[in-house]
C-alpha positions in Angstrom: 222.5 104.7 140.3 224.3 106.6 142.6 222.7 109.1 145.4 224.5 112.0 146.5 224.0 114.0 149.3 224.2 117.4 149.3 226.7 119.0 151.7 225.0 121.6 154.1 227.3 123.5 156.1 226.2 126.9 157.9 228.6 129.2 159.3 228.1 130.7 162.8 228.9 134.0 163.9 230.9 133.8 167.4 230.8 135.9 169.9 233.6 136.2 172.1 234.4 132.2 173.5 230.5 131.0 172.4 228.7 131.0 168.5 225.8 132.3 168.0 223.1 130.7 165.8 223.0 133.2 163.3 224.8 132.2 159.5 227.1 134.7 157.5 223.9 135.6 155.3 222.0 136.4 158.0 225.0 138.7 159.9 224.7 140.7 156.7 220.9 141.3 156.5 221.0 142.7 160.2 223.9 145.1 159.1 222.0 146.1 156.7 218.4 146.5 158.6 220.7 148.4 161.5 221.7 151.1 158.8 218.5 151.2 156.9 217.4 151.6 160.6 219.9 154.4 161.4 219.3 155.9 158.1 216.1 157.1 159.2 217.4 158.6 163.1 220.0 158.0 165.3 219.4 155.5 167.9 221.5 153.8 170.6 222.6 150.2 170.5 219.9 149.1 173.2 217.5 150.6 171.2 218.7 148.9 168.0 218.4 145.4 169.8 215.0 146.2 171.4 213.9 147.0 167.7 214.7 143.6 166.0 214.9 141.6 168.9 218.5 140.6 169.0 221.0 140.1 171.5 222.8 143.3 173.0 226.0 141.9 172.6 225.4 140.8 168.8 224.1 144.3 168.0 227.7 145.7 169.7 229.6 143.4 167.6 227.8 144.7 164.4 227.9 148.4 165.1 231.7 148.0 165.8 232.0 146.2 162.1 230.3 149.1 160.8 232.0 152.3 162.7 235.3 150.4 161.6 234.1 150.3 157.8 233.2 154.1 158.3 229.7 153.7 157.7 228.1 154.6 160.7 229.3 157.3 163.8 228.7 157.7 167.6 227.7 161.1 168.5 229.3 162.3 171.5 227.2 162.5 174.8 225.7 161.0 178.3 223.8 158.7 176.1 225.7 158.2 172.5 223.6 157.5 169.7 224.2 156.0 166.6 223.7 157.7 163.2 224.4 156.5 159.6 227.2 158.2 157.8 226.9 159.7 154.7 229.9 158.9 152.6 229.3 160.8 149.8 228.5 163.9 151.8 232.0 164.4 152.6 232.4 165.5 149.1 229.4 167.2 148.7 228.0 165.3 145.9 224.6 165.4 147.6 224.8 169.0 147.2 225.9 168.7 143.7 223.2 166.5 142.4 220.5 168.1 144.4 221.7 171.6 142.6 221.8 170.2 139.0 217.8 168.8 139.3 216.9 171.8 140.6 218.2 173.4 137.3 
């Protein structure tokens, strides 16, 4: 009979010249809890890491991914906050779809 051994390998996210021990999966979930987060009001990136309890720097590196992708916007001020962006608002399907259930 021959064992074999199953081949764990987890990927870290690094941070500058040092990793992080947070996997790929786990990068994804928090960009997704910071816009479900954002989704509800804007909030600034120390308030974002305050909230789930993750490092300021991580939560920088995140928002950057997602202002880059176009999914979430810095409103201009003393204190910037964050807000999620609507892509389909641009187009005003929003509008459309909230106009045809009212029908």
């Amino acid at each position: 009979m021959i064992k074999m051994r199953k081949r764990h390998r987890e990927n870290y996210v690094t941070l500058g010249s040092r990793t992080v021990g947070i996997s790929q999966r786990q990068k994804v979930l928090a960009r997704d809890a910071i816009l479900w987060l954002l989704k509800k009001h804007p909030h600034s990136e120390e308030d974002i890491a305050e909230h789930f309890g993750l490092p300021q720097d991580l939560v920088v590196m995140l928002v950057r991914e997602l202002e880059r992708a176009g999914r979430v916007v810095r409103t201009p001020g003393p204190r910037p906050l964050l807000r999620a962006q609507d892509p389909l608002g641009r187009w005003g399907c929003d509008r459309n779809l909230q106009a045809r259930d009212a029908r």
